[in-house]
C-alpha positions in Angstrom: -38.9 28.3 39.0 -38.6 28.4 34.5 -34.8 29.4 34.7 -35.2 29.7 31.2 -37.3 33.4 32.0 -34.4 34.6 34.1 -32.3 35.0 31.6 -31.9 38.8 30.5 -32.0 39.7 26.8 -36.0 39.4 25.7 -36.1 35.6 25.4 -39.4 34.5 24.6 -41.1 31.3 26.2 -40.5 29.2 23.0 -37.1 30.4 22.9 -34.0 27.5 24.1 -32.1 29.1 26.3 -28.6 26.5 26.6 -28.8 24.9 30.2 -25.0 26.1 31.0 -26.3 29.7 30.6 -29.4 29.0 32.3 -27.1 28.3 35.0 -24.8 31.0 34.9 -27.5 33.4 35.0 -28.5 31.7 38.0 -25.5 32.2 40.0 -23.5 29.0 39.1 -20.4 29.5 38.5 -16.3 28.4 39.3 -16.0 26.4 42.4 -20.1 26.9 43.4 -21.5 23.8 44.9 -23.4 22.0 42.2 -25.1 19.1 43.9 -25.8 16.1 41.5 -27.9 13.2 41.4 -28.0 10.9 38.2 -31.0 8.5 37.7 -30.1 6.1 34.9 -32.9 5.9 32.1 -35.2 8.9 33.2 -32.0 12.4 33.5 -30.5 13.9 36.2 -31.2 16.4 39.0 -29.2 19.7 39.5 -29.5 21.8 43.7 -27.4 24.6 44.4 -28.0 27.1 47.1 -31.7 27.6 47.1 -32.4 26.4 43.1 -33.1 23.4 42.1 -33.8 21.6 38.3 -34.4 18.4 36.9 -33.1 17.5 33.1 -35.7 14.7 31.7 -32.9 13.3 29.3 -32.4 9.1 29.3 -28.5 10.3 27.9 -27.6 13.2 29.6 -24.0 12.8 28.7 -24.4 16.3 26.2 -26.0 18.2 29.4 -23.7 17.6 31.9 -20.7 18.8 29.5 -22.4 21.4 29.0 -22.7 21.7 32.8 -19.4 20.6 33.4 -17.9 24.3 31.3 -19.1 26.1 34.2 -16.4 24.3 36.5 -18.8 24.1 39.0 -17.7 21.9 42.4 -20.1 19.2 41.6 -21.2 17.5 45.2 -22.2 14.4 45.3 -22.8 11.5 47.8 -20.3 9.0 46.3 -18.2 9.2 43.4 -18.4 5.5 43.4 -22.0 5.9 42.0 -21.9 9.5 40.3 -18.5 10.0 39.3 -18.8 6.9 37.3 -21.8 8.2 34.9 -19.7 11.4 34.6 -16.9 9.3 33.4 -19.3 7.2 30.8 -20.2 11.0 29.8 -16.8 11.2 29.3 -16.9 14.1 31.6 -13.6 14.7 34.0 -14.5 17.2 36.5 -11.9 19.5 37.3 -13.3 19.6 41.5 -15.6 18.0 43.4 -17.1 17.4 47.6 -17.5 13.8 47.8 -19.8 14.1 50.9 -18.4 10.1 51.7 -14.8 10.8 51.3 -15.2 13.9 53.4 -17.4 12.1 56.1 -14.7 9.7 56.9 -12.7 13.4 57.1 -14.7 15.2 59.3 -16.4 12.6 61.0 -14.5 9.0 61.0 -17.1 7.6 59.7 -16.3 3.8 58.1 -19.1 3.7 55.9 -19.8 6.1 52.7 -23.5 5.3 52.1 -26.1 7.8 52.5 -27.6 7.0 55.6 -23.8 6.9 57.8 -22.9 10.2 56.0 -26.6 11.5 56.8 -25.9 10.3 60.2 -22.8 12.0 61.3 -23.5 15.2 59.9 -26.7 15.6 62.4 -24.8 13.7 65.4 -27.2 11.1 65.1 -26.1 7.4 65.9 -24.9 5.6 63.2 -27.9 3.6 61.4 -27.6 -0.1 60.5 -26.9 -1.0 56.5 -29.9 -0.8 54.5 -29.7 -3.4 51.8 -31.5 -2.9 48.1 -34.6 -5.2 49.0 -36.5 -4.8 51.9 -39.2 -6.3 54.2 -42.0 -4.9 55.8 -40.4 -4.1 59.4 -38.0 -2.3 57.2 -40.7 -0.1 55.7 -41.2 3.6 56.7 -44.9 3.9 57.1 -45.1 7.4 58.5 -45.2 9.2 55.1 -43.2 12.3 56.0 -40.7 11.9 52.7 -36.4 11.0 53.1 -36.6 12.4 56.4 -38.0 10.2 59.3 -39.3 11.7 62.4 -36.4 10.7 64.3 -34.0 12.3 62.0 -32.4 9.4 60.1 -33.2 9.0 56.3 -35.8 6.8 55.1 -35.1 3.5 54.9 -37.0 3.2 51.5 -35.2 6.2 50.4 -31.6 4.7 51.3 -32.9 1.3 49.7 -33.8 3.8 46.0 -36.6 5.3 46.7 -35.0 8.5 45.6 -35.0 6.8 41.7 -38.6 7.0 41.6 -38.5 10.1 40.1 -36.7 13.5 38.7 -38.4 15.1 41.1 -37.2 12.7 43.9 -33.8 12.7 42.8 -34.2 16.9 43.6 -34.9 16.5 47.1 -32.2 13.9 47.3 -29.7 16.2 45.8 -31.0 19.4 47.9 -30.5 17.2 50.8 -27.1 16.2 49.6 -26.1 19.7 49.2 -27.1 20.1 52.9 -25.2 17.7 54.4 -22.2 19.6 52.2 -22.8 22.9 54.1 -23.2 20.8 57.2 -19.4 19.1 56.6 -18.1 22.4 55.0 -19.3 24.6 58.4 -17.3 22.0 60.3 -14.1 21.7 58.6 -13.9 25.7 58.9 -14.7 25.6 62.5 -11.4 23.6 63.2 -8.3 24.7 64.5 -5.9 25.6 61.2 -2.4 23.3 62.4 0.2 25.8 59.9 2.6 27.8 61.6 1.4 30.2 58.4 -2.1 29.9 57.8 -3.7 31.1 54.8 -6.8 32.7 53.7 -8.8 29.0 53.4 -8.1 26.7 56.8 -6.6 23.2 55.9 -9.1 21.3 56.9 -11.2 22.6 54.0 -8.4 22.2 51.5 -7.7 18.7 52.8 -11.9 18.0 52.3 -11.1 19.5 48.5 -8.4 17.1 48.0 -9.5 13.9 49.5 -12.5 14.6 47.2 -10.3 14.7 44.5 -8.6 11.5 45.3 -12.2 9.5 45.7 -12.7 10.8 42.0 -9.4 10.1 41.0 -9.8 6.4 42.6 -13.0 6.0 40.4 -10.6 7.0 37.1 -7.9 4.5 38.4 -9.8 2.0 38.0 -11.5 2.9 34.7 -8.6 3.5 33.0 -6.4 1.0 34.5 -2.8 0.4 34.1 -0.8 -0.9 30.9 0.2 -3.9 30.8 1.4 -5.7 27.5 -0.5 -9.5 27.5 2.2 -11.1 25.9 5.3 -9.9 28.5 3.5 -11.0 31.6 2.7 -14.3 29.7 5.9 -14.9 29.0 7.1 -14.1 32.6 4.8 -16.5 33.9 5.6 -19.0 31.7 8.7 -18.5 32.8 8.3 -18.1 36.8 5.5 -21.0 37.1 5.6 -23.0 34.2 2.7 -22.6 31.1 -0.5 -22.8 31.4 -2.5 -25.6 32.3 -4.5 -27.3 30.3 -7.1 -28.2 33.0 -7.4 -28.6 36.4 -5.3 -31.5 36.6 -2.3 -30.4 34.8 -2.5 -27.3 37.7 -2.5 -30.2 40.0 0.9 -31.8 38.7 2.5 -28.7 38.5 1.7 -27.4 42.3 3.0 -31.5 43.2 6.1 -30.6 41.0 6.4 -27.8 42.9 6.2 -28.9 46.0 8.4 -32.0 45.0 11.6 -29.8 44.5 11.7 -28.6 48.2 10.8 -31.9 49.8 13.4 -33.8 48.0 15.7 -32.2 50.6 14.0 -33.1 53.5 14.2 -36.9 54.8 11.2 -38.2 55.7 6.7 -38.7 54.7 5.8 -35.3 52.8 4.2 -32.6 54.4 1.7 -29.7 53.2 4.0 -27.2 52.5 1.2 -24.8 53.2 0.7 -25.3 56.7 2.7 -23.5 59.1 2.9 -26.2 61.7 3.6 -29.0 59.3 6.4 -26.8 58.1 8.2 -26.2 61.8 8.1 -29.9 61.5 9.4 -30.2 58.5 13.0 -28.1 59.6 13.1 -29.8 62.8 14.2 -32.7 60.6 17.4 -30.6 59.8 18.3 -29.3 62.9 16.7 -26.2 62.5 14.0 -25.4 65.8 12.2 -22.3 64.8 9.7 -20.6 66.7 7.3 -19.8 63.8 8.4 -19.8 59.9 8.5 -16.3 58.7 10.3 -15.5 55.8 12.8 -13.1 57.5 13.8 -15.8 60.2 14.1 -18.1 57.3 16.6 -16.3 55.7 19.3 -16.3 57.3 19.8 -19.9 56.9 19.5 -20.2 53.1 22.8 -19.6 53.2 23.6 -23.2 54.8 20.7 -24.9 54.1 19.8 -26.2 50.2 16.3 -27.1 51.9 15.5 -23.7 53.3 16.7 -21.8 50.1 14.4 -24.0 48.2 11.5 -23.1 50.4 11.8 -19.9 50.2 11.8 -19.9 46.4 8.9 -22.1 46.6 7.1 -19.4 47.9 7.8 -17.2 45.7 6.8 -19.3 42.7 3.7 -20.3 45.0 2.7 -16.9 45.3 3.1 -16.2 41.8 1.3 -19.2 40.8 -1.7 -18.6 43.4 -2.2 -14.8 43.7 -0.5 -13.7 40.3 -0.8 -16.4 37.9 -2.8 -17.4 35.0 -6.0 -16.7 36.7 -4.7 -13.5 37.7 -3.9 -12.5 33.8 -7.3 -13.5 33.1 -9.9 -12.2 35.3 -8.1 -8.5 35.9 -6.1 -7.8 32.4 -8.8 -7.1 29.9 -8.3 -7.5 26.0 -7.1 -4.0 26.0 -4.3 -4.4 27.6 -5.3 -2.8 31.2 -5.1 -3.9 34.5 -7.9 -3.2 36.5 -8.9 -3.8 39.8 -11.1 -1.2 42.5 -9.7 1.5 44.3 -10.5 3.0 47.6 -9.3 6.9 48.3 -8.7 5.7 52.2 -8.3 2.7 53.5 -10.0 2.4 57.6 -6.7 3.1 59.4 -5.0 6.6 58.6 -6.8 7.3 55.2 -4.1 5.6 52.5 -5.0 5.0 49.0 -6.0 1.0 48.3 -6.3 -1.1 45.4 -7.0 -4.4 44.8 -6.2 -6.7 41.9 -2.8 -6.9 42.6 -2.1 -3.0 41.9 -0.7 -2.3 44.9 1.2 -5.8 45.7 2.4 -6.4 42.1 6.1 -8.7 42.5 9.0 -7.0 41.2 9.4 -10.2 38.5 6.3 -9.2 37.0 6.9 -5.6 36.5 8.5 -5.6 33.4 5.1 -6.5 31.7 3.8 -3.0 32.7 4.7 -1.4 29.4 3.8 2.1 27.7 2.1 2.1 25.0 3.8 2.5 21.5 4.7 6.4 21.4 4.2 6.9 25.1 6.8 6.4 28.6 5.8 6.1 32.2 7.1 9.2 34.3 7.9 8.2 37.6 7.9 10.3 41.0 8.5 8.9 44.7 8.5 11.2 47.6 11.8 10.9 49.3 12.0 10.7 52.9 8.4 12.1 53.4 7.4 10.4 56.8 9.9 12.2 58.8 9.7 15.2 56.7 5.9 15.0 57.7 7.1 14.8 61.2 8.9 17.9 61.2 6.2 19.9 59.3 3.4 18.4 61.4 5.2 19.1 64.9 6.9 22.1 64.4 10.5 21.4 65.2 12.3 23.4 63.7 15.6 21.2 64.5 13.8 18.4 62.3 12.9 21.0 59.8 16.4 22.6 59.3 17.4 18.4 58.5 14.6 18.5 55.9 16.6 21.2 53.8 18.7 19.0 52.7 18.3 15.9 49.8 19.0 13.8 52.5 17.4 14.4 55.2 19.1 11.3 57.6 23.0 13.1 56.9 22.1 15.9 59.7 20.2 13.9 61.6 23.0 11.5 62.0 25.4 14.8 63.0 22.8 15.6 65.4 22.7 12.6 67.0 26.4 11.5 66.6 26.0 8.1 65.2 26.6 6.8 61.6 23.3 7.8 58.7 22.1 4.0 59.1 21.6 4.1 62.5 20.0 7.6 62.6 17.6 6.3 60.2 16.6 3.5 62.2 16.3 5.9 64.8 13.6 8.3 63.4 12.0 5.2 62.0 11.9 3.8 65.4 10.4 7.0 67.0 7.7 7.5 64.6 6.6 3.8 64.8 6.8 3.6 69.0 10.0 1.0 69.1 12.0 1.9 72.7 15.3 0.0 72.0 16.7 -1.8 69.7 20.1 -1.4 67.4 19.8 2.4 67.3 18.6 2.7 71.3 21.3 5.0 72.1 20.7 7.3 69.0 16.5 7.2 69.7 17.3 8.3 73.1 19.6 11.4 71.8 16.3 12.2 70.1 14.5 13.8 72.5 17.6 16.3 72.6 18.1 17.0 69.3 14.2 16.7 68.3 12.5 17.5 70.9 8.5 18.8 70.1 8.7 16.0 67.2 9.2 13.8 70.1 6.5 15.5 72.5 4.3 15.3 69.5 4.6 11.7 69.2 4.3 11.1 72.9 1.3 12.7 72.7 -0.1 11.1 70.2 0.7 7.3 72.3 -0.6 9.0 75.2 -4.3 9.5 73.5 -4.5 6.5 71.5 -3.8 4.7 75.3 -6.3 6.6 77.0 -8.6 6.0 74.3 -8.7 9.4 73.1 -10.0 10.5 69.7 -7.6 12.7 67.4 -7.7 14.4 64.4 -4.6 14.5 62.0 -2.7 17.8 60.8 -5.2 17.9 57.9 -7.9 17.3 60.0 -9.0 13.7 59.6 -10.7 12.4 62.6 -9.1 8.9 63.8 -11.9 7.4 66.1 -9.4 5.3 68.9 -12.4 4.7 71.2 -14.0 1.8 69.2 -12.3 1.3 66.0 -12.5 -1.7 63.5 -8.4 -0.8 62.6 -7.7 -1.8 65.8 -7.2 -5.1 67.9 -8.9 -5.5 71.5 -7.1 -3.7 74.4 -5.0 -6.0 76.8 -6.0 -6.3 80.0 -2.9 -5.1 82.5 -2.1 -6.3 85.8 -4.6 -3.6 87.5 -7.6 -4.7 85.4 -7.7 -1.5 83.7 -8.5 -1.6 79.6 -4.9 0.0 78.9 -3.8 -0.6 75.1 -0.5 -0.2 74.1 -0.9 -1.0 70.5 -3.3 1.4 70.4 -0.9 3.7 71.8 1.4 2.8 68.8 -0.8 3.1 66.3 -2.3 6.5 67.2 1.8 7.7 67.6 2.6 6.3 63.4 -1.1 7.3 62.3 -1.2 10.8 62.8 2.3 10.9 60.8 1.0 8.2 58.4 -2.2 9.8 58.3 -0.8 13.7 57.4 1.0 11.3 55.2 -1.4 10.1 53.0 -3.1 13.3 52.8 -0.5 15.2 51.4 0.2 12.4 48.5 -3.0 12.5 47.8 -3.2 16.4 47.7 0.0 16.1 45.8 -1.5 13.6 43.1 -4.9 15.1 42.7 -2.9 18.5 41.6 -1.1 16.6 39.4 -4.2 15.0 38.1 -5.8 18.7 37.1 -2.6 19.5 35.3 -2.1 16.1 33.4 -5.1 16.0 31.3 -3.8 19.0 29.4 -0.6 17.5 28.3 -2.9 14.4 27.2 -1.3 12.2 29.9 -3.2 9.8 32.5 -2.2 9.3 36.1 -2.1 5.4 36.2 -1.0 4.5 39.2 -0.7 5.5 42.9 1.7 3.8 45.2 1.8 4.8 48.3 4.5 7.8 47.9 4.6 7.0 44.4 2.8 8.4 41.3 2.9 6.9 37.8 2.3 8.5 35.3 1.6 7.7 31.2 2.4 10.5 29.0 3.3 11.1 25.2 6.6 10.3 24.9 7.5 14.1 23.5 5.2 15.1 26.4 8.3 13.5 29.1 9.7 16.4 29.9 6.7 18.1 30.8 5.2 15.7 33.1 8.4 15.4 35.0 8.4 19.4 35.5 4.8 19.2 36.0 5.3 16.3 38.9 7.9 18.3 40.7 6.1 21.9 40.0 2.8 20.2 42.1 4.8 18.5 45.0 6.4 22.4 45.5 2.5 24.2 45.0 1.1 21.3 47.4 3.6 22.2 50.1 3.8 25.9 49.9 -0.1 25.6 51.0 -0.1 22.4 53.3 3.2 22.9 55.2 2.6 26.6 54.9 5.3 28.6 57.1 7.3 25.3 58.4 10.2 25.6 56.5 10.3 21.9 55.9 11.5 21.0 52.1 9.4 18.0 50.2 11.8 16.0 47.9 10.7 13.8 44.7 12.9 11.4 42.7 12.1 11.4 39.3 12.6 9.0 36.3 11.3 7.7 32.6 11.5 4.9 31.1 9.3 2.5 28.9 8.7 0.1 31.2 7.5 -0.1 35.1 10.3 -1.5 36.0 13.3 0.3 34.5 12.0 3.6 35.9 13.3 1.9 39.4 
């Protein structure tokens, strides 16, 4: 159907009528589902409920800001692939349904390509990865279109097939837009966890958000993170030694390395990289150690000149092998930005992942992530949010009277009679399935101070060691029959498959897991209110959100990061009393905001 001769007021044929009103007059509007599919070179395809319409444009950055006014909820299958034309249009969509992010929602699926998210949505068995190039047993030769007579998508339609086209890339998005009622029918369908539910279930919000955060993980790693070239050279230069002229200079300097911890050890030298070689190595001293962990190294360096040296040799070797020279130079570009990719949930309870370093930077190196001249970094950690998450997520109202207070362990320590160390250790301890211990008496008293956060927990063991699926307070489905997350069940003494650490991940996951989802639900709000202050969020950490802002724009970030955390909890922990907390800090550099 012309659009164009829908639009009231006497336009004539020849007349241009401007696509955004085109699509206004068609129904589109705030928050409608806007399905969008983006062939590079040829324009882009537009589906929403039963209209369809195809842009022949080789640029269409101008059309989709156009498009993008409407404030449509563009839907899309990946934002890895879409999100990051919209972003070369320099287009930032305010909302979005990633159908990938909210298939690993709704269905745990692992894998965010077409086909898998086809898949689940129609209960059909996952298919195997289709690859770009294909041979002829791959070929569909039936001829019925994307659809195959057994239900999956084409192969040669998975493989690009939908490029072909405009008129393709239509019936791909009208199929994507499908598979977005499909998800959205589900989500509302679910049981809404809140003690005070509101008008939209949680599930649905939670679908909104994690959306959000697979967008946001494609602008993460777009914009990157500051870094100033010259600091972090320094600091190198400083930690490992400079940089090596060739590969044989980096050879003398690992053997230097390696020279100023075996000088205290009698004996041939050893590869301080092998484990085994290096139990050998402190049997020389005395020292018989069942494995060579840093933590059982520790105590020792005290005492031993050897040990202390080892340890700081693996610092400097860690530096030198993960964060070094070739670190600076394959993920800090020329402009000063650290980028490396970013997944919106990793395969265990749904946490934000980055790679490059971002999420595993050292401390030492820190102080080269510097503002740029005229801007700060604003800083926000969730305090205390796991156990916080507890008492929202369970409904203990004991637990959520505790999370009044800026510190939450103080009346859980009263509660429990014991000292605030030990009743930390305690609700760590409960949340992460550990029995006994230092603070065994105080996790006992636990289950009489606390007790549906303790049922809720126990419950949680109890599926994950019966192999029992669950879904998380926002809704995520965590798939503990045959998941990749986890190890093989042990066999126990009756032969049955029973799996304890199973067990202990389901009990942390569905706290982790609510977790995650309210960080990101926290930082995607904050991302919609940034961008008008001219700010960036630059990092997420995960409980902690950097942000770079104008420096006379401080203020207003910090507000703005503690005004979200209180909107994002009035709606996700809606009628459960439980207070969220956020410590918040500026400074010009990553590391002095700590």
């Amino acid at each position: 159907m012309n659009l164009a001769k829908r639009v009231a007021g006497g336009v004539g044929e020849d007349e241009a009528v401007p696509l955004a009103d085109e699509l206004a007059a068609a129904g589109v509007g705030v928050g409608t589902p806007l399905a969008v599919v983006i062939v590079p070179g040829k324009g882009l395809a537009l589906a929403w409920e039963q209209e369809g319409r195809t842009i022949e444009d080789p640029y269409p950055a101008k059309v989709v800001r156009d498009v993008a006014a409407l404030n449509p909820r563009w839907t899309w299958w990946s934002a890895r692939e879409t999100a990051t034309a919209l972003i070369a249009a320099q287009v930032r969509p305010r909302t979005c349904w990633d159908l990938a992010a909210v298939g690993r929602l709704a269905h745990g699926i692992r894998r965010g390509d077409p086909g898998a998210i086809w898949a689940a949505g129609h209960g059909l068995p996952e298919p195997p990865v289709v690859g770009p190039r294909l041979d002829l047993l791959d070929l569909d030769t039936d001829g019925t279109g994307p659809v195959r007579p057994d239900g999956q998508l084409s192969r040669e339609w998975l493989a690009g097939a939908w490029s072909s086209t405009l008129p393709a890339a239509l019936t791909w998005a009208r199929l994507a837009l499908g598979v977005q009622c499909t998800q959205e029918a589900l989500l509302r369908e679910l049981p809404d966890p809140r003690t005070a539910p509101r008008q939209l279930p949680l599930a649905l919000l939670t679908a909104r958000a994690e959306s959000a955060a697979a967008l946001l993980a494609v602008e993460l790693e777009h914009d990157g993170l500051p870094v100033d070239r010259a600091v972090a050279a320094r600091l190198l230069d400083r930690l490992i030694g400079p940089r090596p002229a060739d590969a044989a200079a980096a050879a003398e300097q690992r053997r230097q390395r390696d020279a100023a911890v075996l000088q205290h050890f009698p004996g041939p030298p050893i590869d301080l990289r092998h484990p085994l070689q290096v139990r050998g190595l402190l049997a020389r001293i005395g020292l018989d150690l069942p494995d060579t962990r840093s933590w059982r190294l520790e105590p020792h360096a005290g005492t031993s000149p050897g040990v202390a040296a080892l340890l700081a040799w693996r610092k400097a070797e860690r530096l030198a092998t993960t964060y070094g020279w070739g670190w600076l130079d394959r993920h800090v570009s020329a402009d000063g930005r650290l980028r490396g990719a970013w997944g919106a949930a990793d395969a265990a309870a749904g946490r934000m992942t980055a790679q490059a370093g971002l999420h595993n930077l050292p401390g030492e190196l820190r102080p080269a992530i510097i503002a740029a001249p005229g801007w700060v970094f604003v800083r926000a950690d969730l305090g205390q949010v796991e156990p916080r998450v507890l008492a929202a997520v369970s409904g203990d109202l004991g637990l959520a009277r505790a999370a009044q207070e800026d510190d939450l362990y103080a009346p859980v320590a009263a509660q429990l009679r014991c000292d605030r160390p030990t009743a930390k250790i305690a609700v760590l301890a409960a949340m992460y399935g550990q029995t006994s211990g230092a603070a065994g008496a105080a996790l006992r008293d636990m289950d009489r101070a606390y007790p549906s956060a303790m049922a809720y927990l126990r419950a949680a063991e109890a599926a994950g060691m019966a192999g029992t699926d669950l879904r998380t307070y926002g809704g995520r489905l965590l798939r503990l029959t045959a998941s990749p997350a986890l190890p093989e069940p042990e066999e126990d003494a009756t032969h049955q498959r029973a799996s304890p650490t199973h067990g202990r991940f389901a009990r942390n996951a569905v706290v982790q897991g609510a977790a995650a989802e309210l960080f990101k639900a926290w930082a995607v709000t904050v991302r919609d209110g940034i961008g008008t202050g001219g700010g960036e969020v630059v990092l997420c950490l995960h409980d902690e959100l950097l942000l770079h802002v104008p420096r006379d724009g401080a203020e207003q970030a910090a507000a703005l990061l503690r005004d979200a955390l209180a909107a994002t909890a009035d709606w996700w922990a809606a009628g459960s009393r439980v207070r969220f907390v956020a410590e918040v800090s500026t400074a010009d550099s990553w590391a002095d905001t700590h």
